[in-house]
Structure formats: C-alpha cells, structure tokens
Backbone bond lengths (Angstrom), bond angles and torsions (degrees), N, CA, C in turn:
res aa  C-N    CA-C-N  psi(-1)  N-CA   C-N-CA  omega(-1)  CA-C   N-CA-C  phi
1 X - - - 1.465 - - 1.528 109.84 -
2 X 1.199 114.47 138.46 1.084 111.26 168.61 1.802 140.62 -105.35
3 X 1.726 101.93 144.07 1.599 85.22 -179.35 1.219 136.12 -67.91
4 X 1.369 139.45 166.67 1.496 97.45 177.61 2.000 96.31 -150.39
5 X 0.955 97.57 113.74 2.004 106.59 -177.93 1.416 93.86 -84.60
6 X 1.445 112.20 139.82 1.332 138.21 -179.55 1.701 119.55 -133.71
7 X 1.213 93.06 113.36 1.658 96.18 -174.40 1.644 103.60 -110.36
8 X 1.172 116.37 134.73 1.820 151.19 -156.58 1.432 105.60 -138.86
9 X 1.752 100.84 127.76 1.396 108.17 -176.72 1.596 85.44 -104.85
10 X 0.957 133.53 139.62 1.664 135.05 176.65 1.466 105.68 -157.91
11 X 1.567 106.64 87.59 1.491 122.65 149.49 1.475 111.29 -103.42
12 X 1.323 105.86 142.06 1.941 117.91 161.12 1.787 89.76 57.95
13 X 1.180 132.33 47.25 2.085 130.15 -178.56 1.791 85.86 -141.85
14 X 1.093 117.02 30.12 1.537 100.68 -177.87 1.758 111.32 -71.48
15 X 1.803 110.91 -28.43 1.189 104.63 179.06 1.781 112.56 -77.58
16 X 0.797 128.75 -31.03 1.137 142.97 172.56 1.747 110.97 -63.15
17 X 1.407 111.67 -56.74 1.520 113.07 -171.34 1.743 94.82 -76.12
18 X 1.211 135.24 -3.06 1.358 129.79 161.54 1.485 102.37 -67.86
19 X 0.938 135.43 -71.29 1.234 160.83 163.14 2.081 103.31 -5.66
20 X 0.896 103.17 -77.73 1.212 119.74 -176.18 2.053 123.00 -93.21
21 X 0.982 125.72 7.13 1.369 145.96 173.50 1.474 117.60 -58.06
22 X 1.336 97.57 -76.46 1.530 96.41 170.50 1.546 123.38 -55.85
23 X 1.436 113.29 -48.25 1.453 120.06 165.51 1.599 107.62 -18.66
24 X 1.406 94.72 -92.15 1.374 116.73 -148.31 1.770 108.27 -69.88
25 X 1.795 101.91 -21.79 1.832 91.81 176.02 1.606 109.91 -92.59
26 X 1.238 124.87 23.78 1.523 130.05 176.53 1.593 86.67 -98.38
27 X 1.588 143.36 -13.63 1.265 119.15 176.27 1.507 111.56 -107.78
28 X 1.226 119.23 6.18 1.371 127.44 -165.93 1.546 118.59 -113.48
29 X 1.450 116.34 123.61 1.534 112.09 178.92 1.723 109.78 -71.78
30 X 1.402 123.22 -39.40 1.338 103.06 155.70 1.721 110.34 -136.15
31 X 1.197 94.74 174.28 1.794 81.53 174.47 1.637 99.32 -163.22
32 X 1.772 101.02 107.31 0.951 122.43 174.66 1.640 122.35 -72.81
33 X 1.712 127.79 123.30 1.420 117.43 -178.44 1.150 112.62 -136.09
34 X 1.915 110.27 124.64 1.216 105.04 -160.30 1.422 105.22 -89.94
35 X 1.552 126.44 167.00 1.299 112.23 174.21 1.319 108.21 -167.10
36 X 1.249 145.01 133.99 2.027 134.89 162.33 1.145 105.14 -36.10
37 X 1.594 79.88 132.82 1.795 91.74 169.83 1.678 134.40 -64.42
38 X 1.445 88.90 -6.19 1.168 102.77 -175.52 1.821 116.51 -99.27
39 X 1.049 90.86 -15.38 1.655 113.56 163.90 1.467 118.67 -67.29
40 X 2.054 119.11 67.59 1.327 102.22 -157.41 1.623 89.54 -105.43
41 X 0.993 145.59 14.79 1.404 139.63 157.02 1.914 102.90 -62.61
42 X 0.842 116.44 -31.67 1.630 117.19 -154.73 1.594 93.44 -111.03
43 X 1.503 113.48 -13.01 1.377 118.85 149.67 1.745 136.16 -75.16
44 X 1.486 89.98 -16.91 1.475 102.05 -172.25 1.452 115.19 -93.71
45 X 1.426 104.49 -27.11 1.140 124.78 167.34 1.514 110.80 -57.92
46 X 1.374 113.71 -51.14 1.373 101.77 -171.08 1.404 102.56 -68.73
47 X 1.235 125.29 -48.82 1.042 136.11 179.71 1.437 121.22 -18.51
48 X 1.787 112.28 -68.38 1.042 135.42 -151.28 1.705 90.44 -91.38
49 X 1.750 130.01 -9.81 1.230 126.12 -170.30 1.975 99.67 -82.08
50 X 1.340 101.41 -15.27 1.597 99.63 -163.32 1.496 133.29 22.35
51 X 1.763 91.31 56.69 1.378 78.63 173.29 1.757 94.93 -103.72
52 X 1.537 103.21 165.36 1.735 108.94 -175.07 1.286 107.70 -97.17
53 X 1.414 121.18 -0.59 1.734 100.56 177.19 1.769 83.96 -107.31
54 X 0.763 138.56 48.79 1.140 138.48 137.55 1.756 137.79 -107.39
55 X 1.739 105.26 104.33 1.489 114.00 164.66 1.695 137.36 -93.68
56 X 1.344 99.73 114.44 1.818 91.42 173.64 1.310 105.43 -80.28
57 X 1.947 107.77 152.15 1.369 124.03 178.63 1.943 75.87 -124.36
58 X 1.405 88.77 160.49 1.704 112.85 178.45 1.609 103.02 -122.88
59 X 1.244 120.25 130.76 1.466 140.42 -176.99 1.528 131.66 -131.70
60 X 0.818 126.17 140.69 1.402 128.81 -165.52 2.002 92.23 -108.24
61 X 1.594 112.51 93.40 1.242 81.91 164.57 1.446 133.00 -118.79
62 X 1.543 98.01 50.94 1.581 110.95 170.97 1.400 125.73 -100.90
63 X 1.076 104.99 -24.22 1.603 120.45 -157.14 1.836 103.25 -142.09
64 X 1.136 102.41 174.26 1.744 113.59 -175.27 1.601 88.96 177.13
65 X 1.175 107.96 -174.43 1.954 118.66 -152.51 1.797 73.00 -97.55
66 X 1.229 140.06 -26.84 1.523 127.54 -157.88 1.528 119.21 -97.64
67 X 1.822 82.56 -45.42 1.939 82.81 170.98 1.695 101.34 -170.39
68 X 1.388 109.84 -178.87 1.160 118.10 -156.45 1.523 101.64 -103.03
69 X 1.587 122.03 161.26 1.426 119.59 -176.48 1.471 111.99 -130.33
70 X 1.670 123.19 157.48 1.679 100.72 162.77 1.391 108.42 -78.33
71 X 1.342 117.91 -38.87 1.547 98.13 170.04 1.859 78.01 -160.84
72 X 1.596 100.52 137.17 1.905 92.55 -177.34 1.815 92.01 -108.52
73 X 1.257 103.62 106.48 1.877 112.95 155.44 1.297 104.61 -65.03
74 X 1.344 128.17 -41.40 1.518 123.31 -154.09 1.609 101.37 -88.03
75 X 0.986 144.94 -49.58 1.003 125.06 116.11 1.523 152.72 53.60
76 X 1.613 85.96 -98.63 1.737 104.53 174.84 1.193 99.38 -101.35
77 X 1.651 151.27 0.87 1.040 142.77 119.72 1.621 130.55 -25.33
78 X 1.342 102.17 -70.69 1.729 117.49 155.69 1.242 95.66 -14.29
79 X 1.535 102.83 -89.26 1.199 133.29 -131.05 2.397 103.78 -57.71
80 X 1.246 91.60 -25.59 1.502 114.37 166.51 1.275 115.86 -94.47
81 X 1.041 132.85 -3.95 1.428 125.23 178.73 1.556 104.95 -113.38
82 X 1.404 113.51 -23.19 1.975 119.69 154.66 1.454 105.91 -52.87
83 X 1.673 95.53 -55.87 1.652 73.22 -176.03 1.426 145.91 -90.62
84 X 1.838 96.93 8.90 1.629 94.69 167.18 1.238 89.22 -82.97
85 X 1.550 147.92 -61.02 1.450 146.48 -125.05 1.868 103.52 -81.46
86 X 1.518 111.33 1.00 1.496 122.99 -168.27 1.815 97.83 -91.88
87 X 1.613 118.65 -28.58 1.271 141.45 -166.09 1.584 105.63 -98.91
88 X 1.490 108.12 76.93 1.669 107.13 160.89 0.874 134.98 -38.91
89 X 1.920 124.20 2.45 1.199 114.49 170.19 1.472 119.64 -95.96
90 X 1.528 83.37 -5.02 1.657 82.74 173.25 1.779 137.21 -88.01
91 X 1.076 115.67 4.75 1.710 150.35 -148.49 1.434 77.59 -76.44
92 X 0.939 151.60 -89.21 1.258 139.12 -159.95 1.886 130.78 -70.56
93 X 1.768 99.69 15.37 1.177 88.65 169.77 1.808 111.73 -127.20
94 X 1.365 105.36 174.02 1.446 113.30 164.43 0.931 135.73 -11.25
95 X 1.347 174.24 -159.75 1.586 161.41 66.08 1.696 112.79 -104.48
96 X 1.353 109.76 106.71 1.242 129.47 -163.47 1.912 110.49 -104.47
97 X 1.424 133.91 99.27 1.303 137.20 171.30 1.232 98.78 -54.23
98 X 1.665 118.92 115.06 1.202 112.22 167.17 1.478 121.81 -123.81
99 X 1.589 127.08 126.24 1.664 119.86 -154.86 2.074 80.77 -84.45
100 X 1.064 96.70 158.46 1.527 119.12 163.69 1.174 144.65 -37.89
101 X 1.147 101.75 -44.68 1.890 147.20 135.61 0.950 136.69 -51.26
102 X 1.381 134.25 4.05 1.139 134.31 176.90 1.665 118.04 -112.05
103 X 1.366 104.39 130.87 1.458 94.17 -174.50 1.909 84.47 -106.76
104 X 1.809 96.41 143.33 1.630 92.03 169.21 1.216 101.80 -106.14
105 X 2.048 98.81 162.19 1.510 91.49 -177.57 1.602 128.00 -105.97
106 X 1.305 132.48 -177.35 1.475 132.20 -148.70 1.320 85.76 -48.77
107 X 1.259 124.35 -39.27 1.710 111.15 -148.10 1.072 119.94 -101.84
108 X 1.619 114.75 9.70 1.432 132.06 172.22 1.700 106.82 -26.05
109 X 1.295 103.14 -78.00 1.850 101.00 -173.78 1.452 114.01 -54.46
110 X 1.392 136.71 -45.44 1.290 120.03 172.36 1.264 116.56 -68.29
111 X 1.154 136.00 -28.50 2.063 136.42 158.38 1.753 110.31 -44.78
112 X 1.470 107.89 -28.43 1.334 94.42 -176.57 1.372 103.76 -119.25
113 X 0.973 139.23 -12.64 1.527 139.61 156.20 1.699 113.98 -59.32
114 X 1.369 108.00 -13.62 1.461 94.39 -168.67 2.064 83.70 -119.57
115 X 1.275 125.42 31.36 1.115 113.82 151.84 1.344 118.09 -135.76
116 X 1.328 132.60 113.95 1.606 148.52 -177.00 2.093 90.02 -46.15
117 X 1.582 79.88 109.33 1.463 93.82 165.29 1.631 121.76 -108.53
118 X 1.561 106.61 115.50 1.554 123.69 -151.03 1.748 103.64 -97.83
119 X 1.093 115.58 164.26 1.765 108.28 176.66 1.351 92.89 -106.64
120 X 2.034 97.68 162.02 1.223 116.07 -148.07 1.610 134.13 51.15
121 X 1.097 95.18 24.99 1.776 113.90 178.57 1.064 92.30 -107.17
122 X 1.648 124.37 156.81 1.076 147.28 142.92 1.635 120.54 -93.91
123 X 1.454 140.02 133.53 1.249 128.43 174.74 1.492 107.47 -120.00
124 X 1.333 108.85 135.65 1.967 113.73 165.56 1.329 109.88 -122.29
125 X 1.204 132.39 174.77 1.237 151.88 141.73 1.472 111.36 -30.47
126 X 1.573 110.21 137.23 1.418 111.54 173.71 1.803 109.34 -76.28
127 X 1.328 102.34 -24.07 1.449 94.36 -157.29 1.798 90.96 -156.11
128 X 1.635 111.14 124.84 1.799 107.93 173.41 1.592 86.93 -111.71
129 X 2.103 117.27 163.34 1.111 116.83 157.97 1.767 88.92 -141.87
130 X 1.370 93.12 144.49 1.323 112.73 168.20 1.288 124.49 -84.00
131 X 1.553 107.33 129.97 2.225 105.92 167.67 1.345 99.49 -110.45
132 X 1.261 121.06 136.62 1.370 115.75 157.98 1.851 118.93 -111.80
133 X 1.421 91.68 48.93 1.647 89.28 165.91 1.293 94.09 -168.94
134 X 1.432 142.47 149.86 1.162 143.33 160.87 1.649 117.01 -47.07
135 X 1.175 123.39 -33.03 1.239 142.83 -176.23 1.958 101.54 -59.76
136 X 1.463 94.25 -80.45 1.452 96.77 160.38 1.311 101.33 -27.03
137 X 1.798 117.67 -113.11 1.022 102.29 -160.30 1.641 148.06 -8.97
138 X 1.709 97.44 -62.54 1.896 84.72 166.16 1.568 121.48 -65.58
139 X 1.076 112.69 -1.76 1.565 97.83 173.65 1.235 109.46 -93.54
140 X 1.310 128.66 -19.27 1.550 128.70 -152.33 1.397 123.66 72.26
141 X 1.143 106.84 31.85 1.499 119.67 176.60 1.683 110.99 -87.47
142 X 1.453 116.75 96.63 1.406 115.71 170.22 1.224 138.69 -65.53
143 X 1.245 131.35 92.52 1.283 124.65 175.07 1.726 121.33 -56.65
144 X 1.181 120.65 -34.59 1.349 112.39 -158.62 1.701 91.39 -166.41
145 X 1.440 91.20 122.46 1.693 116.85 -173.57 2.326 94.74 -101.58
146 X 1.372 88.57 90.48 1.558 99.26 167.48 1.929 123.38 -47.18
147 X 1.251 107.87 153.30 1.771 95.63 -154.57 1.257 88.56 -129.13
148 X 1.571 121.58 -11.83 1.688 109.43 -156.84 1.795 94.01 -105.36
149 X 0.918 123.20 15.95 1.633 113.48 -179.69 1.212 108.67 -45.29
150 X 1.180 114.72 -71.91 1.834 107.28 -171.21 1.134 125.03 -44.48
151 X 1.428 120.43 -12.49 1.560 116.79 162.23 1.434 127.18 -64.61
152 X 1.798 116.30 -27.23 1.177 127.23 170.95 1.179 104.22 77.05
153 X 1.451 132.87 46.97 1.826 141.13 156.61 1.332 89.53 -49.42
154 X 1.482 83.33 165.64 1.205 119.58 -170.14 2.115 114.21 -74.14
155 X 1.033 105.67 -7.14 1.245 95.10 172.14 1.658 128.39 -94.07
156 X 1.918 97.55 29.53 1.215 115.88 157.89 1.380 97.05 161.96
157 X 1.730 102.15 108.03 1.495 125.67 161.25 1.214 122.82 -148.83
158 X 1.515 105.94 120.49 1.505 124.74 -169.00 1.769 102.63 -114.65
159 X 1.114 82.95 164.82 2.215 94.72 -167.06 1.577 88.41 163.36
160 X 1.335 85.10 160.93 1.595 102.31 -154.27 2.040 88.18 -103.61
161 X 1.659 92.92 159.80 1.490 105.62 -175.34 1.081 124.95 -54.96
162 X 1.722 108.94 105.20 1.661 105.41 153.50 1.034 100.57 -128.10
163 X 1.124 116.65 152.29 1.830 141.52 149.76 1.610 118.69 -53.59
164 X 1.476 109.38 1.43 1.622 101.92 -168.89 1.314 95.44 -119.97
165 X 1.660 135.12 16.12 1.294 136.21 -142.70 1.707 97.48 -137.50
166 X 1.390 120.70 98.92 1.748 109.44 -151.89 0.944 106.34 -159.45
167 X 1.713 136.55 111.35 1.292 149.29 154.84 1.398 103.18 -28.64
168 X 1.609 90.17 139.10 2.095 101.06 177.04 1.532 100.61 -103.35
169 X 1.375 132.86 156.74 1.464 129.91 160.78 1.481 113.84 -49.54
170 X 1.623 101.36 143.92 1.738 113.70 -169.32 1.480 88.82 -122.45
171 X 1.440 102.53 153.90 1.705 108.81 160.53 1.524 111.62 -91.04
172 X 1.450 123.13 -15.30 1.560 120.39 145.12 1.185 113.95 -137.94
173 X 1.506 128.51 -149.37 1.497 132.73 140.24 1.038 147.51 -60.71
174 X 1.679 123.35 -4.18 1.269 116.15 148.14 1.467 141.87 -89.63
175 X 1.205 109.61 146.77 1.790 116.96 -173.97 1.420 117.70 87.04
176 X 1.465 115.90 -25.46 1.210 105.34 -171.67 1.871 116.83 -69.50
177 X 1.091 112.68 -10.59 1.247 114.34 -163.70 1.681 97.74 -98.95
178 X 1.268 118.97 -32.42 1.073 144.54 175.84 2.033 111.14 -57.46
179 X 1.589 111.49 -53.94 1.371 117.43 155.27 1.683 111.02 -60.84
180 X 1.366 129.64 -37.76 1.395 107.29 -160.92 2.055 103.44 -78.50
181 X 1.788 101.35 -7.76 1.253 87.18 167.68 1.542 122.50 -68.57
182 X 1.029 105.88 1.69 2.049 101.06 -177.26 1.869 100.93 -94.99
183 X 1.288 113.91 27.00 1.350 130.02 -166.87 2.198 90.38 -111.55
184 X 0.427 76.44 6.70 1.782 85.56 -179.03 1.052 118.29 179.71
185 X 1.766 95.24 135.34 1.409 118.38 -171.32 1.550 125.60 -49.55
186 X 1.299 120.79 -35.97 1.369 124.98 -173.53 1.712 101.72 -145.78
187 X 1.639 109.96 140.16 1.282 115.84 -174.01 1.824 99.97 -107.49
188 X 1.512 125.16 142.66 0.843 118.03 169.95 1.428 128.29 -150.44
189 X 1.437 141.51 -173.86 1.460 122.31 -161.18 1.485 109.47 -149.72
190 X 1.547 105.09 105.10 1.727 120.48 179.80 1.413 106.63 -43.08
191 X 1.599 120.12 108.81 1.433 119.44 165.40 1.321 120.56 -41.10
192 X 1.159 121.52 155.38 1.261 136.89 -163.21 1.831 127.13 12.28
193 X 1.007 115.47 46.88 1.045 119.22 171.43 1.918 112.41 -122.90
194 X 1.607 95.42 120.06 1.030 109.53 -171.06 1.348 119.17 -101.74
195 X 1.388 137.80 164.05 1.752 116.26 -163.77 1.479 78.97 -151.88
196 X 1.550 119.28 144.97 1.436 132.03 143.33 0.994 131.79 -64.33
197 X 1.172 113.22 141.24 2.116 99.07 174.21 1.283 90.96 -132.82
198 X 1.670 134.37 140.84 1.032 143.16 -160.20 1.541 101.31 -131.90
199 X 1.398 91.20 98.25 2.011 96.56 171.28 1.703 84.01 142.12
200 X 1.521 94.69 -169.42 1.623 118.40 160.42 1.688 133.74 -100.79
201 X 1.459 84.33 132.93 2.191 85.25 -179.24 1.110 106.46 -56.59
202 X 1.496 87.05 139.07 1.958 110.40 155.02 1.701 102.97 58.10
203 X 1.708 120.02 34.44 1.251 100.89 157.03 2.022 110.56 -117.47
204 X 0.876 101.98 19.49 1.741 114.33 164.62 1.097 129.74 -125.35
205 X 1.349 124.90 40.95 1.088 133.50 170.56 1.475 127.49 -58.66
206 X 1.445 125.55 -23.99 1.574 151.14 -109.84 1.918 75.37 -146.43
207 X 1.042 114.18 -11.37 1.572 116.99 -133.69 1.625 131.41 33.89
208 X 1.595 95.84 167.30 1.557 109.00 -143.98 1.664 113.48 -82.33
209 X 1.375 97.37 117.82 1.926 103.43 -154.82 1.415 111.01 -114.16
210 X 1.845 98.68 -10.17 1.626 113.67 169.66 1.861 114.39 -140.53
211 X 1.160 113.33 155.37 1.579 127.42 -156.24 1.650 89.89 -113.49
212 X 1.057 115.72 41.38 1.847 132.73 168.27 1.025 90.29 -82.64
213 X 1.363 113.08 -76.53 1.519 105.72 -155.55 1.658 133.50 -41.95
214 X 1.202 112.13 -25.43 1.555 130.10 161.62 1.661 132.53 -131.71
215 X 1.186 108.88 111.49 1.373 129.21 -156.15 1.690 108.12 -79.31
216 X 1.340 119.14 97.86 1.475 119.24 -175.00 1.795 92.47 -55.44
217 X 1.186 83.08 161.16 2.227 101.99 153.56 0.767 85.78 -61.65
218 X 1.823 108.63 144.00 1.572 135.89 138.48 1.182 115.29 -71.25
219 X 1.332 134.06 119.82 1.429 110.59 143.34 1.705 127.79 -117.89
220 X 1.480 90.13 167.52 1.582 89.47 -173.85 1.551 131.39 -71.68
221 X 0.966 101.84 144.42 2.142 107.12 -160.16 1.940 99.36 -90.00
C-alpha cells in the first residue's frame, strides 16, 4: 500500500475545505496545507477538523524579496513540496497536488493501489465533475462534466518522490501547474477514479476573493 503526502494551497476555501477535510485526510499519511497567516477562518477550520496527519505551512503569496505576485500558487506549492522533500522520511512515499476543492472518492486508495506507480510519471484522475452549489453536491447533481483530465492539471497530480520535480513562481494560478507537467516524461490517468470539484472552472485563478463560485444550502431562519 502506498503512502501518499498531499500538499494544498487553501486561502479564502474555508467553506469548501470544511466540506471536504475529513474525506480526503482519512486517505492520506500526511497532508500538508498551505495558507496566509492571516487567513484564520481557513485556520480554524483546520483546527477545529483535528485531524493529526494534518500540517499548516504559512506563505506570503504576494510578495518575495524579488517581486510582487497577484497571488503565487506555484510558489506556495514549491514552497510545500521543499518541505516534504527536506524530510528523509518521506523518500519513499507519494506526493499528491491537491486543489482545495476537491473532494476524493471512497475508493481513492484502492484506484491507486491497484495501479503500479513508476518515476518520471505523472498521474491524474480518470474523470473530474463539477457542483456549483453545495445543494448539488449532496444530491449528486452535476453541473459540469470536466474535459481537460488527461492533461493532469494541477487540481490533482500525484508521482512518486523526487527532489528534482518542483513548481516555479506564478503571478497567479494559471499555467503554472500546467509547466510543471513538462517535469515528467509521460503523463497518465488512474482508472476509474473519479474526484469532485466543488465550485466553477477557471474562475480563481487571480485567487478566490468571492464565495460565488459555490453556493452553500440555505436554510430557513
């Protein structure tokens, strides 16, 4: 079986990373999430989720001593993937890109246990579907059947530990995840494993400054 470390950029996703927390850290030996320090809603959350294989890293992703960013993911990716790859105990496991948004599903660990994961591979999801309302979601109501999986973006890429395998600084969230695929030789896609994404594509790129994109339940007062 394999372990599998997961690094999460999660600024301003606190309603969402409530949502999906417990899920996804019941399959994970650790799961690192980066976030501003000043971001203490999305701190409280973790907080209040208590799970123990869970570590926050704190990031600045506007600024650096060189130049300024609209918001750098690529970056605070790095900046989490130094610090599992700095920890020799981790050399023999997984390292999984994980967007904020993603809920994985029950069968996550047997989908990837039953596929020989090789170095210099890239791995994605066979298949993402989008909810854009919480409501949806618990029903299973799909809004939006995703088309770009086989490219293996960044809102889920797993490959096994190297140190030579490393997000560059972004001036937001797009492309950068998209360049670190030319970081391995061949890209490829775990059968049947399907992943949620909760909200709408490609409108946080800039990062996420409004809670439009995913519509909690109403309830009545």
């Amino acid at each position: 079986m394999y372990d599998i470390i997961a690094i999460t950029i999660s600024t301003n996703y606190e309603d969402i990373l409530k949502i999906i927390i417990q899920q996804n850290a019941k399959f994970l030996k650790k799961w690192i999430i980066v976030t501003d320090e000043k971001d203490t809603k999305t701190i409280d959350v973790i907080n209040e989720a208590k799970c123990s294989n869970i570590e926050i890293l704190y990031f600045n992703f506007y600024s650096n001593a060189v130049r300024k960013f609209i918001f750098n993911k690529g970056g605070a990716v790095r900046f989490g993937q130094k610090y599992v790859y700095n920890n020799p105990e981790n050399k023999d496991s997984l390292i999984l890109i994980l967007d904020s948004d993603i809920y994985l599903p029950d069968n996550f660990t047997e989908c990837v246990n039953n596929k020989i994961i090789e170095e210099k591979i890239l791995y994605g999801s066979s298949k993402r579907v989008d909810y854009w309302s919480e409501e949806n979601f618990k029903k299973n109501k799909i809004d939006y059947h995703y088309v770009y999986s086989k490219l293996v973006l960044g809102y889920f890429q797993l490959y096994k530990f190297n140190s030579k395998c490393i997000y560059n600084d972004s001036n937001d969230c797009s492309g950068c995840d998209k360049i670190f695929t030319g970081s391995f030789k061949k890209l490829e896609i775990i059968e049947n494993l399907e992943v949620k994404h909760l909200g709408k594509a490609c409108v946080n790129w800039k990062g996420r400054v409004s809670h439009n994109d995913f519509k909690p339940i109403q309830t009545k007062v």
